[in-house]
Residue frames as qw, qx, qy, qz and C-alpha x, y, z in Angstrom:
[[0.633, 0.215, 0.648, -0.365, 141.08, 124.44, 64.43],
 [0.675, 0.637, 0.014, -0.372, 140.78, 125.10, 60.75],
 [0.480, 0.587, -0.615, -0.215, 144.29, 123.66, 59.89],
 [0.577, -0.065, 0.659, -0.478, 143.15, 120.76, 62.18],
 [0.667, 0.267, 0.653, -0.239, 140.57, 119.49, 60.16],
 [0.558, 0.705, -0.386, -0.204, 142.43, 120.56, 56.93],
 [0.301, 0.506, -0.804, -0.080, 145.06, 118.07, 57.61],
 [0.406, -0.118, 0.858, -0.291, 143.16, 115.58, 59.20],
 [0.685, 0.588, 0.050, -0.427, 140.84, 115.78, 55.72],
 [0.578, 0.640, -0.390, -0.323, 143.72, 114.75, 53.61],
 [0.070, 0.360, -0.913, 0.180, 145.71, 112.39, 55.79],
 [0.237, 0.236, 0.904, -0.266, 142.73, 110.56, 57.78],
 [0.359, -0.092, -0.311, -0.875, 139.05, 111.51, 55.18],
 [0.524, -0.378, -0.750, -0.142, 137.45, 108.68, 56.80],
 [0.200, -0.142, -0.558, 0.792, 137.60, 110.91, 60.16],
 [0.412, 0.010, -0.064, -0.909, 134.54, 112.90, 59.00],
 [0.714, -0.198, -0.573, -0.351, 132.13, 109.12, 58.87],
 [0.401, -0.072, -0.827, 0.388, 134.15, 107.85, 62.46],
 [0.467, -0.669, -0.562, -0.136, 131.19, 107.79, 65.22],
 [0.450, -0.454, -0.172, 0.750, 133.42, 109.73, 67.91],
 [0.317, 0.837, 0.390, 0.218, 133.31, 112.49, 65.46],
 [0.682, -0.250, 0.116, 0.678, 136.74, 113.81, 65.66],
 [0.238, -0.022, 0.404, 0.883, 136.24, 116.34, 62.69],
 [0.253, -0.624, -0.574, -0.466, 132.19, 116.99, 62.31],
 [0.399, -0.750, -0.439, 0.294, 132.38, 118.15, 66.31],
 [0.292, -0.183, 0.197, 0.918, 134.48, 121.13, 65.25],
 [0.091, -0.404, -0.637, -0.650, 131.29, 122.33, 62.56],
 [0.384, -0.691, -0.584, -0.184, 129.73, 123.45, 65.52],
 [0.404, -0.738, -0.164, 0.515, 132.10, 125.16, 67.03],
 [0.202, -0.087, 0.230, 0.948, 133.48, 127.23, 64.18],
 [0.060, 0.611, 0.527, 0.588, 129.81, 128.20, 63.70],
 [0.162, -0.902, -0.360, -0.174, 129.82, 129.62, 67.21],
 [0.367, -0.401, 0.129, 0.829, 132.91, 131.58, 67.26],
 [0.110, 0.405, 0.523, 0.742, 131.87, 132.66, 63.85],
 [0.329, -0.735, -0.426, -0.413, 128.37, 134.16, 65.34],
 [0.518, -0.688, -0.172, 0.479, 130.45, 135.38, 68.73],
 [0.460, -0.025, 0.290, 0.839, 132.58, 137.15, 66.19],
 [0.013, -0.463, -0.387, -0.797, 129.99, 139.02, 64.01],
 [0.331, -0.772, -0.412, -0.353, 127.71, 139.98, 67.15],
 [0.578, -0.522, -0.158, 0.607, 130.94, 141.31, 69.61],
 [0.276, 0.928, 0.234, 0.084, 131.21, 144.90, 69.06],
 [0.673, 0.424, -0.078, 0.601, 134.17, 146.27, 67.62],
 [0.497, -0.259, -0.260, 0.786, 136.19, 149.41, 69.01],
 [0.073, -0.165, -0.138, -0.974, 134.04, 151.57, 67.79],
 [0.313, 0.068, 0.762, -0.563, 131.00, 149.77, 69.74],
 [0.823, 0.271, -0.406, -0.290, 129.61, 147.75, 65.73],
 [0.725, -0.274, 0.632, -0.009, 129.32, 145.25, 65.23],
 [0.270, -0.156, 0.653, 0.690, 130.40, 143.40, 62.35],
 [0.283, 0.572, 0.733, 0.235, 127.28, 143.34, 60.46],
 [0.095, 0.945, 0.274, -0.149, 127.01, 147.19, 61.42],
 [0.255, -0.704, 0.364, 0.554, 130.49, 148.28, 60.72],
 [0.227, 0.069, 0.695, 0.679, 129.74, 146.61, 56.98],
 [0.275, 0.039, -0.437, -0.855, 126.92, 148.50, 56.10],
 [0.371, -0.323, -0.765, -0.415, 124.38, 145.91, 57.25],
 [0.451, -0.554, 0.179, -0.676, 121.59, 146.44, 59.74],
 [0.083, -0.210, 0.883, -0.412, 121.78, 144.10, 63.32],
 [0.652, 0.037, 0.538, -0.533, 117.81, 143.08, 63.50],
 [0.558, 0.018, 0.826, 0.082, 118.13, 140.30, 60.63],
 [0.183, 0.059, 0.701, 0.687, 117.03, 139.68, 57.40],
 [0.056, -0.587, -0.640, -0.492, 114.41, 142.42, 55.68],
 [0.265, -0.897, -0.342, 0.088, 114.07, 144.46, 58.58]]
């Protein structure tokens, strides 16, 4: 998906304004793979946020 909308950036740039949204509908899915990623728990049953050191209930707590 990412080398998708890398080469459709340099060859077609007007693809990111076209109403169909060929390249802007992607921005929504690589945010939720991105957030399936960090909150699936790893082989050691972390997740990512716990297996770097950060805590799972969000920000300040």
């Amino acid at each position: 998906m990412l080398a998708y909308m890398a080469i459709i950036s340099v060859i077609l740039p007007m693809a990111w304004l076209a109403p169909p949204g060929e390249v802007t509908k992607n921005l929504p899915l690589l945010a939720a793979t991105w957030l399936l990623l960090a909150l699936e728990p790893g082989p050691a049953g972390k997740t990512m946020h716990e297996r770097q050191g950060k805590r799972a209930g969000g920000a300040g707590t």
